[in-house]
Structure formats: C-alpha cells, structure tokens
N, CA, C and O atoms as a Tinker XYZ file with bonds, in Angstrom:
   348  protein
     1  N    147.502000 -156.355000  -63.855000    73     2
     2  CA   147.355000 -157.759000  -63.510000    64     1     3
     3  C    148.203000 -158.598000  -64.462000    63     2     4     5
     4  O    148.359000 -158.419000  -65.670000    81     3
     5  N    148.688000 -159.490000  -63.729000    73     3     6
     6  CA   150.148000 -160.488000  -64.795000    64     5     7
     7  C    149.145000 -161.549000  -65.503000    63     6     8     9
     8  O    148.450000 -162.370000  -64.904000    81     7
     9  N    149.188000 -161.439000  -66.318000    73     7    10
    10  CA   148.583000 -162.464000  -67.549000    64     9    11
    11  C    148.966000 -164.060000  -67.199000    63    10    12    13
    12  O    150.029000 -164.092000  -66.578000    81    11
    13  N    148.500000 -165.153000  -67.383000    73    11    14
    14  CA   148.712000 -166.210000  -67.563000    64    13    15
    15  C    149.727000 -166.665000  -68.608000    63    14    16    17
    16  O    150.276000 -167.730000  -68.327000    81    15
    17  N    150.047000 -166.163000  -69.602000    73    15    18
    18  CA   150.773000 -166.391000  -70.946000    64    17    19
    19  C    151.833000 -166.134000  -70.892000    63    18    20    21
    20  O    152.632000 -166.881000  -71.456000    81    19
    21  N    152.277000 -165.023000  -70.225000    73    19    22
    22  CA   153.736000 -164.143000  -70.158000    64    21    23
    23  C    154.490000 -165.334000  -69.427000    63    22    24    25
    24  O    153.930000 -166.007000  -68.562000    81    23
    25  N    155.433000 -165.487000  -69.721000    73    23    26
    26  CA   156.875000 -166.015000  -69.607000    64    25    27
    27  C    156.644000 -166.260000  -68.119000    63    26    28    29
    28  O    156.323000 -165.423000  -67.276000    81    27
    29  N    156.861000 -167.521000  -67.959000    73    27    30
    30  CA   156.711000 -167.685000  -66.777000    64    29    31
    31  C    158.626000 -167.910000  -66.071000    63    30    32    33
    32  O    159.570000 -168.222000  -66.797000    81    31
    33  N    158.714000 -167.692000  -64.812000    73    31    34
    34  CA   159.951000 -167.426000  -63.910000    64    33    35
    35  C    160.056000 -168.241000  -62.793000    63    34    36    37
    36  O    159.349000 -168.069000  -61.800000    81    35
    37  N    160.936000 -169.165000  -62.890000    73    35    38
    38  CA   161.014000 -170.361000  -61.924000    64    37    39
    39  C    161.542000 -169.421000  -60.828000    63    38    40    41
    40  O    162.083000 -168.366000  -61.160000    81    39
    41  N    161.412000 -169.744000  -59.594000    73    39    42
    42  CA   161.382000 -169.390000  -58.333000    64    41    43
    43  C    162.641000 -170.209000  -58.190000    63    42    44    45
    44  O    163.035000 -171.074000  -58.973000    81    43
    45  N    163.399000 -169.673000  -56.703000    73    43    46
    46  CA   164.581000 -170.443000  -55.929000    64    45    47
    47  C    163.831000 -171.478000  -55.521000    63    46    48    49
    48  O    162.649000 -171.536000  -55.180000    81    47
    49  N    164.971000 -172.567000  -55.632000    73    47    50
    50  CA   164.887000 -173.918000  -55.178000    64    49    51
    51  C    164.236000 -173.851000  -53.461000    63    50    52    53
    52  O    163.047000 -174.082000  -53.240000    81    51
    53  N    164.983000 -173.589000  -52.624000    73    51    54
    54  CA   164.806000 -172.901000  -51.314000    64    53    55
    55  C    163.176000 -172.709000  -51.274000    63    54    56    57
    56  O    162.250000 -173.395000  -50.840000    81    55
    57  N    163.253000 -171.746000  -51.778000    73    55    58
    58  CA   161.451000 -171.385000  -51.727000    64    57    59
    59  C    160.861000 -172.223000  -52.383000    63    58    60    61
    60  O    159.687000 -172.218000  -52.014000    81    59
    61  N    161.048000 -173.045000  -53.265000    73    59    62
    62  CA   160.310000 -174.460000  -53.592000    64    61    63
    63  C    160.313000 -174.992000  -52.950000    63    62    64    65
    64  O    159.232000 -174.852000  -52.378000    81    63
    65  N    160.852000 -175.665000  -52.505000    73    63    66
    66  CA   161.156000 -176.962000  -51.792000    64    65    67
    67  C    160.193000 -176.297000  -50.254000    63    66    68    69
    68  O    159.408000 -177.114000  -49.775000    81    67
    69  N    160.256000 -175.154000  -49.678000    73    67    70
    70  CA   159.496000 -174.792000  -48.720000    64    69    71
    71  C    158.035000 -174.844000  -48.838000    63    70    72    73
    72  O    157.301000 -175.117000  -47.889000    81    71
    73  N    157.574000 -174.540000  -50.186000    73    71    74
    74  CA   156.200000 -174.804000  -50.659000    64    73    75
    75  C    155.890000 -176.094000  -50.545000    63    74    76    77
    76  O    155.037000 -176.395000  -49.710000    81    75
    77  N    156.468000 -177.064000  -51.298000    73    75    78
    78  CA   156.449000 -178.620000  -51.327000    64    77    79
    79  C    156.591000 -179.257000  -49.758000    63    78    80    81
    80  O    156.603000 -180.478000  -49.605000    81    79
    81  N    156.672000 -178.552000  -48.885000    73    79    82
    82  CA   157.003000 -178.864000  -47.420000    64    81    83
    83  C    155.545000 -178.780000  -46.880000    63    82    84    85
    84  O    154.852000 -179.699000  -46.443000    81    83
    85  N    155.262000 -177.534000  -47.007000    73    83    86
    86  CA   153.820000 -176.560000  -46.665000    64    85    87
    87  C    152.616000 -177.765000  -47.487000    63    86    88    89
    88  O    151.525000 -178.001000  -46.969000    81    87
    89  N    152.889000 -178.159000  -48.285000    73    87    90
    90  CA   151.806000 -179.220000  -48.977000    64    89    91
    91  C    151.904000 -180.687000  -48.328000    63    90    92    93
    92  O    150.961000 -181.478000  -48.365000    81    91
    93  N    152.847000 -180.901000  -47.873000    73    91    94
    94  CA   152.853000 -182.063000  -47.208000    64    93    95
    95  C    152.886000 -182.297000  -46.005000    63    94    96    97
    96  O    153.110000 -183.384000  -45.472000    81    95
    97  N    152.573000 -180.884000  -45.306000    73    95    98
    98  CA   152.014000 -181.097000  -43.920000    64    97    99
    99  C    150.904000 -180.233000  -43.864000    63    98   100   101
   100  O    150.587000 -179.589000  -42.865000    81    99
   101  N    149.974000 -180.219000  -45.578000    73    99   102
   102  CA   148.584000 -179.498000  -45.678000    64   101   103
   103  C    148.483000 -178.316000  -44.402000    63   102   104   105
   104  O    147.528000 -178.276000  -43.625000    81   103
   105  N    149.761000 -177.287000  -44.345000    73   103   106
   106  CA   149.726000 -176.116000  -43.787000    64   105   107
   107  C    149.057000 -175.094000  -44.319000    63   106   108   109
   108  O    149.149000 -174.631000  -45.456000    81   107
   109  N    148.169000 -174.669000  -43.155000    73   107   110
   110  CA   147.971000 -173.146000  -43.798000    64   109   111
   111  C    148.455000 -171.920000  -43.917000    63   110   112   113
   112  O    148.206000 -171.260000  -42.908000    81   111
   113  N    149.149000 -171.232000  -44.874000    73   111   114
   114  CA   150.086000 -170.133000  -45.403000    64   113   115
   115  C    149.109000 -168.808000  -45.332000    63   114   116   117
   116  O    147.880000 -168.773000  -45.378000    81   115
   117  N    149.964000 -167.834000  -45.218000    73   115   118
   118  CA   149.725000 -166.145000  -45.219000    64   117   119
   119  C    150.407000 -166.249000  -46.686000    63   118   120   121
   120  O    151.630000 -166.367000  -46.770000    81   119
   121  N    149.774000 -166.212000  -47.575000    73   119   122
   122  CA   150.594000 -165.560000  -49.112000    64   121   123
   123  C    149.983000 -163.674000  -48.849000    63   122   124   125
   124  O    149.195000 -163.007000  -48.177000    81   123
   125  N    150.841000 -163.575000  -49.735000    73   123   126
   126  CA   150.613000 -162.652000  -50.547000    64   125   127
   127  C    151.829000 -162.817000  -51.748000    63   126   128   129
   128  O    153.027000 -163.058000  -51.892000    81   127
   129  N    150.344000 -162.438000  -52.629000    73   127   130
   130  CA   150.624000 -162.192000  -54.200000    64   129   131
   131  C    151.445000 -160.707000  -54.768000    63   130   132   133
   132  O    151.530000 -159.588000  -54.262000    81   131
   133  N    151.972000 -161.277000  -56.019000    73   131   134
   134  CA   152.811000 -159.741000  -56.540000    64   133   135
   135  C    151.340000 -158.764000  -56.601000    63   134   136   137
   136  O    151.631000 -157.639000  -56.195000    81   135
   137  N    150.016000 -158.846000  -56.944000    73   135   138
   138  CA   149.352000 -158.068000  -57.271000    64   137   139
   139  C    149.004000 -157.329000  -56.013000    63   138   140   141
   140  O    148.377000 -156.287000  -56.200000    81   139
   141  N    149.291000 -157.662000  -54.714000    73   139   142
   142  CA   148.887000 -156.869000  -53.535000    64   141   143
   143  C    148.064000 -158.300000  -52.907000    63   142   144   145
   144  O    148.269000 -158.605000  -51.732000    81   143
   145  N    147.223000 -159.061000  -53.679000    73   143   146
   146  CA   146.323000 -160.101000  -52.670000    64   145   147
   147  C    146.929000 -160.928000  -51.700000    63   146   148   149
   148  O    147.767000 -161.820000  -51.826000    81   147
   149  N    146.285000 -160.418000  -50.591000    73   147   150
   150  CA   146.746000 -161.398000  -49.406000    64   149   151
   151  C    145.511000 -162.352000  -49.257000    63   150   152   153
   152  O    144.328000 -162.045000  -49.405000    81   151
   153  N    146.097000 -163.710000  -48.895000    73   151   154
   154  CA   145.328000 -164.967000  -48.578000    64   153   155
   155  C    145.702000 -165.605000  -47.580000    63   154   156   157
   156  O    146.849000 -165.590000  -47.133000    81   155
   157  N    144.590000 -166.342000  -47.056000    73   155   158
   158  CA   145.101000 -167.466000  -45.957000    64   157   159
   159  C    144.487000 -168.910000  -46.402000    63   158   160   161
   160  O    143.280000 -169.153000  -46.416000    81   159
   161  N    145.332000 -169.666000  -46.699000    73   159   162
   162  CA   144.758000 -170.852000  -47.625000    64   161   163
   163  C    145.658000 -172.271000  -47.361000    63   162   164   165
   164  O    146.848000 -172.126000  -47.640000    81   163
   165  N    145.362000 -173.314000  -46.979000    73   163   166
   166  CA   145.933000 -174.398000  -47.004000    64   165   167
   167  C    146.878000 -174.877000  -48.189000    63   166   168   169
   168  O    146.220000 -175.344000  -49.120000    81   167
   169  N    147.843000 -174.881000  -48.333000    73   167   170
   170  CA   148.376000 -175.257000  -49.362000    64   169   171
   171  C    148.180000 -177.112000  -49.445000    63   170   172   173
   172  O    148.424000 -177.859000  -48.497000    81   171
   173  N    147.721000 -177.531000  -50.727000    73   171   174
   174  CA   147.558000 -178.975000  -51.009000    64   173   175
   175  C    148.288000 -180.044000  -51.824000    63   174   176   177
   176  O    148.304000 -181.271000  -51.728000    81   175
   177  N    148.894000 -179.178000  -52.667000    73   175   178
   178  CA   149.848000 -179.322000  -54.008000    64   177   179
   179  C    150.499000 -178.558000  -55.053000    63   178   180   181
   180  O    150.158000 -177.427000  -55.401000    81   179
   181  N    151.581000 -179.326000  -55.600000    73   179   182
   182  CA   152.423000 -178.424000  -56.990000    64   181   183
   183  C    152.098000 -179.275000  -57.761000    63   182   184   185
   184  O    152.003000 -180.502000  -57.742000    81   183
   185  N    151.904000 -178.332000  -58.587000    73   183   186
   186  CA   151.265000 -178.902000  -59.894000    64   185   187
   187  C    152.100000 -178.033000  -61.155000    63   186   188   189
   188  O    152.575000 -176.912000  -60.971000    81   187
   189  N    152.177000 -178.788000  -62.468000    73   187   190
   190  CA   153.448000 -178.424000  -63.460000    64   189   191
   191  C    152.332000 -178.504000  -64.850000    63   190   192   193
   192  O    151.626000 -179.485000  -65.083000    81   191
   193  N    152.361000 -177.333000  -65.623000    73   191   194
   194  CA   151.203000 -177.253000  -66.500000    64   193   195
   195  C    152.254000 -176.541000  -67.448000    63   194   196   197
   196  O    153.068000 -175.708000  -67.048000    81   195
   197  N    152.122000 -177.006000  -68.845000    73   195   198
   198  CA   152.649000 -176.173000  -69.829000    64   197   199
   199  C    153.820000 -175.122000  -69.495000    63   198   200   201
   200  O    153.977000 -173.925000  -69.735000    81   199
   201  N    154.831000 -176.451000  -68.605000    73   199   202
   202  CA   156.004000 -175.309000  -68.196000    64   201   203
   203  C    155.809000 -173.904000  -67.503000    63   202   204   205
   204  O    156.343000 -172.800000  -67.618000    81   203
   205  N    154.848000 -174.423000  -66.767000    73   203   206
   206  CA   154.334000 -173.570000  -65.259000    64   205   207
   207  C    153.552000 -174.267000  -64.406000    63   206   208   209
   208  O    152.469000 -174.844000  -64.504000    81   207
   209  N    154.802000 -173.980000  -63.046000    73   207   210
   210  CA   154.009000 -174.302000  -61.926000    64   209   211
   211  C    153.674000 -173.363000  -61.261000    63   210   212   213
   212  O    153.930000 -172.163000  -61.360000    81   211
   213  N    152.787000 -174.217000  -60.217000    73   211   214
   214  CA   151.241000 -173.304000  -59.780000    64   213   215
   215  C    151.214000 -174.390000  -58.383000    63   214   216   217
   216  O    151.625000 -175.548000  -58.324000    81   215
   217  N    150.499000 -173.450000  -57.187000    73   215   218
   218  CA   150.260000 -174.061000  -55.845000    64   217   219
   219  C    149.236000 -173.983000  -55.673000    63   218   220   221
   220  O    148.611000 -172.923000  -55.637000    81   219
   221  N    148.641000 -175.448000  -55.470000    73   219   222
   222  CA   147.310000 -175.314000  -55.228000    64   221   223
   223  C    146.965000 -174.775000  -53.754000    63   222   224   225
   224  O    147.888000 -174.790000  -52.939000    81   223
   225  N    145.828000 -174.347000  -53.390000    73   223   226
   226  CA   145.631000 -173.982000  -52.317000    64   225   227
   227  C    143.883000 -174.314000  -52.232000    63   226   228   229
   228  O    143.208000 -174.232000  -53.258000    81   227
   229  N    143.211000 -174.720000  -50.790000    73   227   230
   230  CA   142.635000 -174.528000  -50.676000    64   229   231
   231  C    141.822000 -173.155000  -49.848000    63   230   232   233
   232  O    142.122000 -172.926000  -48.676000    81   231
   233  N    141.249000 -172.678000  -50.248000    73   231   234
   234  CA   140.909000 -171.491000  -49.907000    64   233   235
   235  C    138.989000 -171.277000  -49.312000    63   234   236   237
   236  O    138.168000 -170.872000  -50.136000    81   235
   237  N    138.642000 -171.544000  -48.156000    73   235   238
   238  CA   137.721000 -171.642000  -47.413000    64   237   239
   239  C    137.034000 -172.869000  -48.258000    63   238   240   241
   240  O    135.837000 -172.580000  -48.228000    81   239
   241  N    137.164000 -173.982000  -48.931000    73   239   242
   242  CA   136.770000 -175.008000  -49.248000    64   241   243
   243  C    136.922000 -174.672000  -51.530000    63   242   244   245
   244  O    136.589000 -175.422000  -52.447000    81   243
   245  N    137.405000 -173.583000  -51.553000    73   243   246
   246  CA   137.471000 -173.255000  -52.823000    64   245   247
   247  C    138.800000 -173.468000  -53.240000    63   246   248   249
   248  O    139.798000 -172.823000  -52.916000    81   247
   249  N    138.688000 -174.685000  -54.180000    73   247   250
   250  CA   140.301000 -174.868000  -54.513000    64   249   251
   251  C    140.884000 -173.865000  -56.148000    63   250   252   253
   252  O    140.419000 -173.602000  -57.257000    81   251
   253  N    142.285000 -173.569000  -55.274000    73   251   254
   254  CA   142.641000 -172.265000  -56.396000    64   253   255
   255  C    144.049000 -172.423000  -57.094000    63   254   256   257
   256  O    144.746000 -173.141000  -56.376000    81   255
   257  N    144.610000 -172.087000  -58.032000    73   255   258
   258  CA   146.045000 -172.055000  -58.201000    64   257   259
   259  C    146.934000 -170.908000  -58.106000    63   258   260   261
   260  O    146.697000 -169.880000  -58.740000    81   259
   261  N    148.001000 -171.037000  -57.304000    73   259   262
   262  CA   148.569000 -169.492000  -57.506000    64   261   263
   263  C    149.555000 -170.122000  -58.375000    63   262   264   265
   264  O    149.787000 -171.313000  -58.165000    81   263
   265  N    150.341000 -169.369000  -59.566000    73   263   266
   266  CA   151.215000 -169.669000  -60.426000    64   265   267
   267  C    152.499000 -169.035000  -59.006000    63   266   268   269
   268  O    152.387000 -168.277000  -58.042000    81   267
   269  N    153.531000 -169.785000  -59.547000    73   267   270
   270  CA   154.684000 -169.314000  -58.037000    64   269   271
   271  C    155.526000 -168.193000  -58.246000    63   270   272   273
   272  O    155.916000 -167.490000  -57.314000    81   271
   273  N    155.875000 -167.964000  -59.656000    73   271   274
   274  CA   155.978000 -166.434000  -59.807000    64   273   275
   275  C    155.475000 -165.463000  -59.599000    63   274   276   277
   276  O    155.980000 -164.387000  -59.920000    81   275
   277  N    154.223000 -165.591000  -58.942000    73   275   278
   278  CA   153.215000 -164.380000  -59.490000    64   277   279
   279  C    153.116000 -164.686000  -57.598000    63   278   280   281
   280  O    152.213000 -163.987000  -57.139000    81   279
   281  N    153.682000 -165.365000  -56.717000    73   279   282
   282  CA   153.443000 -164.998000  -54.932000    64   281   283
   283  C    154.913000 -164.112000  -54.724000    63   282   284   285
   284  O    155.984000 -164.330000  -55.290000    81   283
   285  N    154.706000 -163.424000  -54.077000    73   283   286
   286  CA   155.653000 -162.814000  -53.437000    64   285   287
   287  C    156.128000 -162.737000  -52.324000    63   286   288   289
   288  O    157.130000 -162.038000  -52.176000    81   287
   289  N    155.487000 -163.512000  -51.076000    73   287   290
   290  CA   155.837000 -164.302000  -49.952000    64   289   291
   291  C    154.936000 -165.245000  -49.063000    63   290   292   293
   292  O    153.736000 -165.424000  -49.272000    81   291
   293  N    155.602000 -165.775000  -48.131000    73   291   294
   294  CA   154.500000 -166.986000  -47.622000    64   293   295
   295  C    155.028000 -167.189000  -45.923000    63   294   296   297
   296  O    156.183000 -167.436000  -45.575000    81   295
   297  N    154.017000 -167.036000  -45.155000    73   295   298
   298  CA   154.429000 -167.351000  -43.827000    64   297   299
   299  C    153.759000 -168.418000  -43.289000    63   298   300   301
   300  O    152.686000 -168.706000  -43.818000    81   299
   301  N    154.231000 -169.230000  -42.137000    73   299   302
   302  CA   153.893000 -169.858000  -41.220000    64   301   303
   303  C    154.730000 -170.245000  -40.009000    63   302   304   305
   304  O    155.960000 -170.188000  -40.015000    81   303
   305  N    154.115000 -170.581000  -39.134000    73   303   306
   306  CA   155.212000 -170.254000  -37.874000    64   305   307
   307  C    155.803000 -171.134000  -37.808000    63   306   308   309
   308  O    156.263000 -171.148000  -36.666000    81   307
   309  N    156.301000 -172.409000  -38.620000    73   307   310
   310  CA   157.413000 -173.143000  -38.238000    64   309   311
   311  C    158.220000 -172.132000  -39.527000    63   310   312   313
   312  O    159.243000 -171.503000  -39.256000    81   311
   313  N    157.749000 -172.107000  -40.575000    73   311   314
   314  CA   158.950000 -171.652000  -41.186000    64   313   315
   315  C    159.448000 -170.023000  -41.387000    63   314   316   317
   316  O    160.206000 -169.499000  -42.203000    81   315
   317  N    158.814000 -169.593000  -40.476000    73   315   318
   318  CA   158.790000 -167.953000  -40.467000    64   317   319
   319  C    158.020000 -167.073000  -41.703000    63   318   320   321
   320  O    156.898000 -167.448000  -42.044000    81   319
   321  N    158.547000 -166.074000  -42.269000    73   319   322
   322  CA   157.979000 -165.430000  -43.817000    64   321   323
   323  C    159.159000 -165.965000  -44.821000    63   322   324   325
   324  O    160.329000 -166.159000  -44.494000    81   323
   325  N    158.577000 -166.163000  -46.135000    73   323   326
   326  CA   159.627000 -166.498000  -46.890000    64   325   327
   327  C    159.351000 -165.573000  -47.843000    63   326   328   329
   328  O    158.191000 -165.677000  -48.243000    81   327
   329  N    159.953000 -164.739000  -48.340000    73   327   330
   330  CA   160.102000 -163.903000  -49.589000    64   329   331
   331  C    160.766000 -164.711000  -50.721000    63   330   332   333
   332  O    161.767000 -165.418000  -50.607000    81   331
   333  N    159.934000 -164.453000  -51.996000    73   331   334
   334  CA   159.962000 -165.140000  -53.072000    64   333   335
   335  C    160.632000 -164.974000  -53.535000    63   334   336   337
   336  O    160.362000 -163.922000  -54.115000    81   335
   337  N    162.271000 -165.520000  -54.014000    73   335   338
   338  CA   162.962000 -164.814000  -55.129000    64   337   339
   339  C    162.550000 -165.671000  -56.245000    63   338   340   341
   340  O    161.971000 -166.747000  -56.095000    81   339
   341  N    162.920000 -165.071000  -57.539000    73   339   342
   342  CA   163.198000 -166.002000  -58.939000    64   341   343
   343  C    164.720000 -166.496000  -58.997000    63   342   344   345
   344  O    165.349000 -166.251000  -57.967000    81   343
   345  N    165.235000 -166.971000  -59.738000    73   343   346
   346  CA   166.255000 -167.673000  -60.213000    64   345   347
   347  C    166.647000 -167.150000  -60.554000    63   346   348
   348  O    167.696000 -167.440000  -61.129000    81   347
C-alpha cells in the first residue's frame, strides 16, 4: 500500500484537466486505483494539500480523497477510459 508521505507525482495535464471537467459536471467515474481498488464515486473537487493533490469523491454519501498519483484510470461515457500517466 503507497504511503501518504512518499513523494508525491504530478499527473499529465490532459488527465487533469479531465478530472477538473468530471468535478464540474459532478460526474460519476469508474476509478480504479494503483492498489487494484475499483470505485464508482461522483467526483466533487481538486483539492491541493502540502504539495499534493487529491480528488475528492463522493462515494455512496461518504466523502473520500484519492491522491491522483495513486488512480490509475477513470471512465465515463462522454470521456471514454482515461489511463493515468505522470509527467
């Protein structure tokens, strides 16, 4: 499991800016995480913490953060699957 502390890895612009899309039309996303977890969760916001950002999501009324390094892709049917690169 990836630690909170470890060096965090900005993601492509592309795949940002697709997240920040997904939050502003409060879409609900298919993630899956580098650890294997798959979710289905409304995305609500980016949020920037100690030189890491993180997507909020709501998740059956439980609000959560995924750090954006740590997803490894995201679907919805306007924007198809997006696989996560880093920078």
């Amino acid at each position: 499991m990836l630690r909170n502390n470890e060096d965090y890895r900005h993601i492509n612009c592309d795949d940002y800016d697709n997240l920040e899309l997904a939050c502003a039309k409060h879409w609900t996303l298919e993630l899956t995480l580098k650890n294997g977890e798959a979710l289905k969760a409304k995305a609500t916001d980016m949020i920037l913490r100690k030189n890491v950002e993180y997507l909020t999501i709501d998740l059956s009324g439980e609000t959560r953060e995924l750090r954006l390094d740590h997803i490894a892709s995201f679907s919805h049917p306007e924007l198809g699957t997006v696989f996560v690169s880093e920078e």
